[in-house]
C-alpha positions as CSV (number, residue, x, y, z in Angstrom):
1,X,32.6,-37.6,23.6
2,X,28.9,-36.9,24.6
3,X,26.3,-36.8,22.4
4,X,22.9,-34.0,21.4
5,X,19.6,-35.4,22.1
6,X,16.7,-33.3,21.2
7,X,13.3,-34.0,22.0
8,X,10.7,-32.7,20.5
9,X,7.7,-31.2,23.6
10,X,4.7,-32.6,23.4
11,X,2.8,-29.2,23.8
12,X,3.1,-28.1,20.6
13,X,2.9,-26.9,18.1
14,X,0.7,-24.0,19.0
15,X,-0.7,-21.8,16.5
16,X,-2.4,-17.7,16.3
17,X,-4.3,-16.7,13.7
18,X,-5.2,-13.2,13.9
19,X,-6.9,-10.5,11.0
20,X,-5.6,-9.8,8.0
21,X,-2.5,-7.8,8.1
22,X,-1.2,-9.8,11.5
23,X,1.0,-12.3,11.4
24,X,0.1,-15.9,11.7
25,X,2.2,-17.5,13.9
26,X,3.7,-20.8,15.5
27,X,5.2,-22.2,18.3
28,X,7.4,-25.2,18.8
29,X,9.5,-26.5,21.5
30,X,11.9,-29.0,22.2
31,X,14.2,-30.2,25.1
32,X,17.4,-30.0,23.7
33,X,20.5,-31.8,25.7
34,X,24.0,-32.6,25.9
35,X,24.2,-36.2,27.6
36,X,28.0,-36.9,28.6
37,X,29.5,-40.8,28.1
38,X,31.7,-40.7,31.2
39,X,33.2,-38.4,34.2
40,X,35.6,-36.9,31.5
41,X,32.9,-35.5,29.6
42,X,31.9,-33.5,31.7
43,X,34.8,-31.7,32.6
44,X,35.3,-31.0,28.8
45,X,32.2,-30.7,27.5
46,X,31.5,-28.1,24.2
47,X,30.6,-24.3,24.5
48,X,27.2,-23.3,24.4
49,X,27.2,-22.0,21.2
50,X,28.8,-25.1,20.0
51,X,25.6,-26.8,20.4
52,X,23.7,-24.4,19.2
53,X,25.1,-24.7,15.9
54,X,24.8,-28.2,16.0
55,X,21.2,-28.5,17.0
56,X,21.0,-27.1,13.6
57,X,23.5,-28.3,11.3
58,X,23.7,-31.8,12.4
59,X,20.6,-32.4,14.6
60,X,20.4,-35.4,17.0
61,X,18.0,-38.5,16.1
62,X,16.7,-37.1,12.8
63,X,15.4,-33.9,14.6
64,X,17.0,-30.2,14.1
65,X,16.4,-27.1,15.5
66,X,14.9,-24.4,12.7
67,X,17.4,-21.5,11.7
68,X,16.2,-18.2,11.8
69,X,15.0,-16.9,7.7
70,X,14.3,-20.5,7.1
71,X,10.9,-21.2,5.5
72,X,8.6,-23.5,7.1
73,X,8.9,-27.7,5.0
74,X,5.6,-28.5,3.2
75,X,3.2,-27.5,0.6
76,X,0.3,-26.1,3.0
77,X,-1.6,-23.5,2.2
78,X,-0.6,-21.6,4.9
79,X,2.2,-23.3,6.6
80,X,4.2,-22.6,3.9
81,X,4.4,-19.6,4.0
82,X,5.6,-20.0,7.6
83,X,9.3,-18.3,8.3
84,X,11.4,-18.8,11.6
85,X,11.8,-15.5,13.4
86,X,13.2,-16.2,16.1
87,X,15.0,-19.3,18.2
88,X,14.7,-19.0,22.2
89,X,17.2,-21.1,24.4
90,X,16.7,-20.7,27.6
91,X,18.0,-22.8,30.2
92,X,17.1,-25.5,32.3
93,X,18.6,-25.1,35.7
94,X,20.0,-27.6,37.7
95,X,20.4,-30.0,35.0
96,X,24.1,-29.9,32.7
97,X,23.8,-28.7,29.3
98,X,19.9,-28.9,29.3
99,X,17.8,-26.1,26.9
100,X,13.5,-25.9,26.6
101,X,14.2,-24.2,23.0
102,X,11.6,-22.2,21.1
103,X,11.1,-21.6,17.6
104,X,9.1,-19.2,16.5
105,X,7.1,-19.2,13.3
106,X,5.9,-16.0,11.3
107,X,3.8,-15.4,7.8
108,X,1.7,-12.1,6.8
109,X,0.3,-14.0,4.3
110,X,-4.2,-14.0,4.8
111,X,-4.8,-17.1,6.7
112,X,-6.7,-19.6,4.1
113,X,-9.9,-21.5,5.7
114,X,-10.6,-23.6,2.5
115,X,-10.2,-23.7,-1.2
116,X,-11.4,-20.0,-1.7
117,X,-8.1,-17.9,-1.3
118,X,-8.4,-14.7,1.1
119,X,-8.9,-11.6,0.5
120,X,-5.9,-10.2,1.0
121,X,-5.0,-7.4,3.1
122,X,-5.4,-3.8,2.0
123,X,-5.5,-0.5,3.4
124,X,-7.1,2.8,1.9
125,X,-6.3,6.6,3.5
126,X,-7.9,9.4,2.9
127,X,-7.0,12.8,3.3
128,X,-8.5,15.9,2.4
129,X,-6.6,19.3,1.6
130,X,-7.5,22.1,-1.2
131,X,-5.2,23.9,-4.1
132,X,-5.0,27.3,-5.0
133,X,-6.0,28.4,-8.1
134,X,-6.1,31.2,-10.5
135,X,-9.0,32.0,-12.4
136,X,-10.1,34.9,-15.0
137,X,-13.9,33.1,-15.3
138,X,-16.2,31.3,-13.3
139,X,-18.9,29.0,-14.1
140,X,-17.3,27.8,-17.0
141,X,-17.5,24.5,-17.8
142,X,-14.7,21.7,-17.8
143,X,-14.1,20.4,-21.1
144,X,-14.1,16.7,-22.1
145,X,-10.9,15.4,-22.7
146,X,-8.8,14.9,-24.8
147,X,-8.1,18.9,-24.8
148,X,-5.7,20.2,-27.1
149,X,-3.7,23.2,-26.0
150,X,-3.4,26.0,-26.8
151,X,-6.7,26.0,-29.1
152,X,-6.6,27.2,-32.6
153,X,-10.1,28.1,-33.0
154,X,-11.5,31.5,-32.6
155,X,-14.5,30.0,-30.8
156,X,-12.5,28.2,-28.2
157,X,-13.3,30.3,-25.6
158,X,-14.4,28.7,-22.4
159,X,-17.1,31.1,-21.5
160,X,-18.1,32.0,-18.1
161,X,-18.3,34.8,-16.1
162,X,-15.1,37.7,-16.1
163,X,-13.8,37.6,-13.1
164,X,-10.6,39.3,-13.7
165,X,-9.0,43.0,-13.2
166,X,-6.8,44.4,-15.9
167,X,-5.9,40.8,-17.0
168,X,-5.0,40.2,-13.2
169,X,-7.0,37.1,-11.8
170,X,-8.9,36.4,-8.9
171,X,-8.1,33.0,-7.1
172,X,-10.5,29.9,-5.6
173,X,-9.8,27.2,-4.1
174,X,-10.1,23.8,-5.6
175,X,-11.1,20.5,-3.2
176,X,-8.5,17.7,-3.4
177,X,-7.6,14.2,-1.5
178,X,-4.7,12.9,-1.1
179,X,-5.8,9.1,-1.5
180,X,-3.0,6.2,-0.1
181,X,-3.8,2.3,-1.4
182,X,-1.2,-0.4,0.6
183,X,-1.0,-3.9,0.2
184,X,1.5,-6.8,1.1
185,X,3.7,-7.9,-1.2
186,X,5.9,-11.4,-1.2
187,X,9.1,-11.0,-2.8
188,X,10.3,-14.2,-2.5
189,X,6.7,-15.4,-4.6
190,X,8.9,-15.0,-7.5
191,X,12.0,-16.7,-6.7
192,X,14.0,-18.3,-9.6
193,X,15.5,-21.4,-10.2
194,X,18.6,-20.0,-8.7
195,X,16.5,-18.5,-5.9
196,X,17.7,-15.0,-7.1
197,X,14.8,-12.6,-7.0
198,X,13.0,-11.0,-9.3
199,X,14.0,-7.0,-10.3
200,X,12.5,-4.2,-8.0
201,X,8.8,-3.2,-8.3
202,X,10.3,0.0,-8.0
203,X,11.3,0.8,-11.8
204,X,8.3,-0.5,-13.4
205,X,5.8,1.5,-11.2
206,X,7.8,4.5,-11.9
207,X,6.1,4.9,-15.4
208,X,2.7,5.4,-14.0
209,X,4.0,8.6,-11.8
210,X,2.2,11.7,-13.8
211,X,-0.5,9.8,-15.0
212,X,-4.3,10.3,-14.7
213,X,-7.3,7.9,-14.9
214,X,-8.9,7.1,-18.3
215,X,-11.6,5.1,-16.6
216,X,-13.6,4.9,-13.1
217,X,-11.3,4.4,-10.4
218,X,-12.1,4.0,-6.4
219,X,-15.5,5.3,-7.4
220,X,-13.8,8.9,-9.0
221,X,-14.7,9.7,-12.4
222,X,-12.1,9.4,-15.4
223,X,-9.1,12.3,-15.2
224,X,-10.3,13.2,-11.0
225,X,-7.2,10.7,-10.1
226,X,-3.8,11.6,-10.4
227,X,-0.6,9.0,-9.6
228,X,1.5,11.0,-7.8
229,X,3.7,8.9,-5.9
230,X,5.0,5.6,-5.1
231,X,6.7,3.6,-1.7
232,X,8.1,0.7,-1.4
233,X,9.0,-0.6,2.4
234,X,10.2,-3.5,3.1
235,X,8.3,-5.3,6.7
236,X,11.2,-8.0,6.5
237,X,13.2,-9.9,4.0
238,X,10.3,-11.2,2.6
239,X,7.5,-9.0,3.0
240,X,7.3,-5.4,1.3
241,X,4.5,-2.8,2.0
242,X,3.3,-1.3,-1.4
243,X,1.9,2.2,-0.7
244,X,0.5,3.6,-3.9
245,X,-0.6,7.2,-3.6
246,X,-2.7,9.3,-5.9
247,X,-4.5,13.0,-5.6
248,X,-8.0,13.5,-6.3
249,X,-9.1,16.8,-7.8
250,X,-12.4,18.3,-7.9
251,X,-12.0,20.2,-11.3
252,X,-9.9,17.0,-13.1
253,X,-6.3,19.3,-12.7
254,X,-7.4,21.4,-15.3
255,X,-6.1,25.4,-15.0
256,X,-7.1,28.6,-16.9
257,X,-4.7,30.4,-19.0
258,X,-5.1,33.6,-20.7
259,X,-4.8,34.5,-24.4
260,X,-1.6,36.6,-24.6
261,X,-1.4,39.8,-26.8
262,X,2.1,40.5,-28.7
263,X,3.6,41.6,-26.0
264,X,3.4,38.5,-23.6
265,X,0.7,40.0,-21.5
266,X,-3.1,39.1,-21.6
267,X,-5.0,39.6,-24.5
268,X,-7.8,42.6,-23.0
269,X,-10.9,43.4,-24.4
270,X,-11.8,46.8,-25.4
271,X,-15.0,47.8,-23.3
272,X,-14.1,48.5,-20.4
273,X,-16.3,47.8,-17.4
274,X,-16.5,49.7,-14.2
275,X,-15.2,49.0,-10.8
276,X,-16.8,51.1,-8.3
277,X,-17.3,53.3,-10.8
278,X,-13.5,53.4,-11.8
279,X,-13.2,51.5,-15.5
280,X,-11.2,48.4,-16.1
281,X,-10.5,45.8,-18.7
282,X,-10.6,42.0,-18.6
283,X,-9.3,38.8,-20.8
284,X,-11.2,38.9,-23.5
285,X,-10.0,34.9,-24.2
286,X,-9.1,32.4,-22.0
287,X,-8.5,28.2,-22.6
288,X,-8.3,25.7,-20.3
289,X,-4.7,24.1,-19.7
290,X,-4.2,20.2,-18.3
291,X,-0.6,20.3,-16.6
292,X,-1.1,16.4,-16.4
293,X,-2.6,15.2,-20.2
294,X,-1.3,11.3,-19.8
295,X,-3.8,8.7,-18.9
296,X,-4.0,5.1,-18.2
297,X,-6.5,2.8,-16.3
298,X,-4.7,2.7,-12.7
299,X,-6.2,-0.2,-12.1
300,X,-4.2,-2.0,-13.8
301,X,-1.6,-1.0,-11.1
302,X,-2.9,-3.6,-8.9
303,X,-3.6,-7.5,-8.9
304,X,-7.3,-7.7,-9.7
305,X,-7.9,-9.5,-5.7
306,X,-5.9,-6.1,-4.5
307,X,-8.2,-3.8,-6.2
308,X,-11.2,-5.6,-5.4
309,X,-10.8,-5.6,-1.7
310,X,-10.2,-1.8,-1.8
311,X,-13.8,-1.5,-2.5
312,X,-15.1,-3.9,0.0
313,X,-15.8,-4.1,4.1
314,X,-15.1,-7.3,6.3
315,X,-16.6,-8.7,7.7
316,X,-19.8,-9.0,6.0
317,X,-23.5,-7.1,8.4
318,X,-24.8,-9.5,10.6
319,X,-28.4,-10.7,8.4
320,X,-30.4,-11.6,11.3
321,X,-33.8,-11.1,10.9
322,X,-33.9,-8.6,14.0
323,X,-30.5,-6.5,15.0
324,X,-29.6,-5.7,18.0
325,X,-29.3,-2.9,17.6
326,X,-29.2,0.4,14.9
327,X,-26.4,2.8,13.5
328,X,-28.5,4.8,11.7
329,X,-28.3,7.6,14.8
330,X,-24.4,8.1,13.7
331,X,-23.9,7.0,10.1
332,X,-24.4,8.6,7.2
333,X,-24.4,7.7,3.6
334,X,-21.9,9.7,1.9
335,X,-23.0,11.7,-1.1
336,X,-21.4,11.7,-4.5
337,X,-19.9,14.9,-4.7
C-alpha cells in the first residue's frame, strides 16, 4: 500500500513584517513523501495529485499540509489573521515521490508589537481642479447656513458688486479638491455563527452620497466638503479597499441665482448704467442657491482609529537634541486658505 510521511523542516517558520498596507507574511516548509511497503508499490504507486489531496485531508503522523483560503489556527494577535495563499510542491529529484512543500502565509492586517493596537493603514489623495461659475455680483458674502431658498424677504439681497450685462452674467472660477480617504477593511471580521457574512458596505454608505459636512472635517470648515462618491474593491476574499471620496469647495457649493421678472427672465433694474458709454441694465436682485442643502458629520463615516490616522504622519521626527540635518530649505508650512 505505501504510506505519506510528512516532515515538518526545521528552517521555519520564517516570517516579514513590512509597513502598514504590506502584507505580513509566513513561510513553512515540510518534506513531504510517499514511502512504498514492498517492490509492488512502487510499480503502482498513486498520482501526484492524489497525494496532494491527501497531505491535506488526511495528513500523515498528526501533520497536514495548509489548504489555500484557510486561516491560520490560534488566537494571536497577528497570526490570526494569517491566510494560506499559496502551496508550492516542488520536487525532489532523484528520490520516488519526494516534495520540499511551501506554504505561504498572508494578512494585511497592521502588525501588533504589544497591547496598544496599530494604527491602521490609511491613505489620503489630493487633487486640485476648479468649477465654473456664473455670477451677477462679486464680493458678496456667503451666507451662514441653513439658507432657505428662494428668500421671501425684500431685503434678502446678497449685495455686492453688479457684475452683470442685461441680466447676462459674467463667470469665475471657483477652487476645488477632489479629496480620496482609503482604508482596509476585513470582511470576514464580521462572520456569523453560520460563517455567512455580513450585508455589503455598499448600501449603507450610499445614504451619505449628496451630503455636506455639518462640522470640521480633514481640517475644512463645515459645508467646504461634499460626499460625492463611494468604491468598494475587493484586494482578496477577505480584504476590501474602502475608497471614500469627497470634493472640497472654496465658496461651500453655493451658486447665485437671479430674481425672475413675470416673464421668466431676470428681474432688471431701471437705471441703467453705461458700457463704454453705451447704457445697460443689471439684476437688480439676486439670492444665493445651495444645490447640495443635506448635512451630516462625515466623520462618522469612518471608525474613529480610521479617521484619526488620516490626520497623522508615521513615523514620529527624530527628537534628538541635535539633527542631522534640516528641511527647512524645501518645506513649507501650508497656509489655511
Amino acid at each position: 500500500m505505501g504510506a505519506l510521511k510528512i516532515i515538518k523542516h526545521a528552517s521555519g517558520p520564517q516570517y516579514k513584517v513590512q509597513s502598514p498596507g504590506q502584507p505580513f507574511t509566513m513561510t513553512e516548509s515540510w518534506l513531504v513523501s510517499w514511502i512504498p511497503t514492498n517492490e509492488a508499490d512502487v510499480q503502482s504507486c498513486p498520482e501526484d495529485i492524489a497525494i496532494i489531496v491527501a497531505a491535506s485531508e488526511t495528513g500523515a503522523g498528526g501533520s497536514f499540509i495548509p489548504k489555500v483560503q484557510q486561516r491560520y489556527v490560534g488566537c494571536d494577535a497577528n497570526a490570526s489573521f494569517l491566510v494560506c495563499e499559496s502551496v508550492d510542491w516542488r520536487v525532489m529529484p532523484g528520490a520516488l515521490k519526494t516534495w520540499m512543500v511551501t506554504a505561504n502565509w498572508s494578512s494585511l492586517m497592521e502588525f501588533q508589537y504589544n497591547s496598544t493596537v496599530p494604527e491602521p493603514w490609511t491613505r489620503v489623495t489630493r487633487t486640485s481642479s476648479m468649477r465654473q461659475m456664473p455670477i451677477w455680483r462679486v464680493d458678496a458674502e456667503i451666507p451662514e447656513e441653513p439658507y432657505t431658498f428662494p428668500p421671501t424677504a425684500v431685503g434678502g439681497d446678497i449685495g455686492g458688486t453688479k457684475v452683470d450685462v442685461q441680466g447676462q452674467p459674467a463667470n469665475r472660477f471657483v477652487q476645488q479638491m477632489q479629496i480620496i480617504c482609503e482604508f482596509h477593511y476585513d470582511r470576514t471580521f464580521t462572520l456569523g455563527p453560520d460563517d455567512e457574512i455580513a450585508p455589503e458596505p455598499g448600501p449603507y454608505f450610499s445614504g451619505w452620497l449628496g451630503t455636506r459636512n455639518s462640522e470640521t472635517f480633514l481640517g475644512y470648515e463645515p459645508g467646504q466638503i461634499l460626499c460625492n462618491g463611494i468604491s468598494i474593491s475587493p484586494v482578496n476574499d477577505q480584504i476590501y479597499i474602502m475608497q471614500f471620496k469627497f470634493l472640497f469647495d472654496w465658496m461651500s457649493f453655493f451658486e447665485q441665482r437671479p430674481a425672475p421678472n413675470a416673464g421668466g427672465a431676470s428681474f432688471l433694474a431701471a437705471a441703467a448704467t453705461a458700457f463704454l458709454g453705451v447704457p445697460y441694465r443689471q439684476s437688480s436682485l439676486v439670492s444665493w442657491y445651495q444645490p447640495y442643502p443635506d448635512r451630516e458629520d462625515l466623520k462618522l463615516m469612518f471608525p474613529a482609529a480610521v479617521y484619526d490616522a488620516f490626520l497623522t504622519a508615521l513615523p514620529a521626527v527624530n527628537t534628538c537634541a541635535t539633527p542631522g540635518r534640516s528641511l527647512a530649505s524645501k518645506q513649507f508650512d501650508f497656509p489655511e486658505s
